[in-house]
N, C-alpha and C positions, 0 to 999 in steps of 0.2 A: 209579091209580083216577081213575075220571071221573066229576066234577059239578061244582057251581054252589056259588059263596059267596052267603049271600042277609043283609042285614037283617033283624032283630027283636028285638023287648023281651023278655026276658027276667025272670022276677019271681022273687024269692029269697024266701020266706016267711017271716019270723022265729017262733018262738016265743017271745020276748021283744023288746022294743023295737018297733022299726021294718021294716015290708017294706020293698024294694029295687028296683026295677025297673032292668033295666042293657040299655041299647042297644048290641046283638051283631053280632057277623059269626060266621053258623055253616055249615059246608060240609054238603051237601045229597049224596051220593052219588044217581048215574045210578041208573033202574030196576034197569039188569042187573046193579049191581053191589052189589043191597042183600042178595043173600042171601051174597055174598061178605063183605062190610063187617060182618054180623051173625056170619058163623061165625068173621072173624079178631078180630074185638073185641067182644067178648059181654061187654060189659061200656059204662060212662059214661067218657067223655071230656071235657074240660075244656081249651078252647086258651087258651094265655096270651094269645096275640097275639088281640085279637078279643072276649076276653071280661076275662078273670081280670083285664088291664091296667087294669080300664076302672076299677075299687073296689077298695075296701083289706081286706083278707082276713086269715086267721092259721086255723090249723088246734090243737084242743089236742086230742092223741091221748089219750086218761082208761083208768083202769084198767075201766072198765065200760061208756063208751059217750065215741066222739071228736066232739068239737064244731067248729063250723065259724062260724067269728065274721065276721061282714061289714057294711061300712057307705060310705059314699060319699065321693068323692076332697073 
């Protein structure tokens, strides 16, 4: 697949505490290959290298709704 890694900020919203703003590296897929890119990953993506590295994270899967705890290095 062909495209470009490009810069940008990224903002995590909290619903409690603190928002997050986390400076990204995210790949950008070519024009021709965004209908491709959309029918093989129809879905969110999250790269470690680029993003996830960048803040300190933890996921808690809950019997009724998973939360998603994040806060800075």
């Amino acid at each position: 697949m062909s495209g470009s890694l490009t810069r940008l900020n990224i903002n995590l919203l909290a619903q409690e505490g603190q928002d997050l703003t986390v400076d990204s590296t995210v790949f950008i897929p070519d024009d021709n290959f965004s209908d491709i890119w959309n029918n093989l990953f129809n879905c969110s993506v999250l790269g470690l290298g680029g993003f996830l590295e960048r803040f300190r994270f933890a996921i808690d899967f809950g019997y009724d709704r998973d939360i998603f705890y994040f806060g800075s290095l």
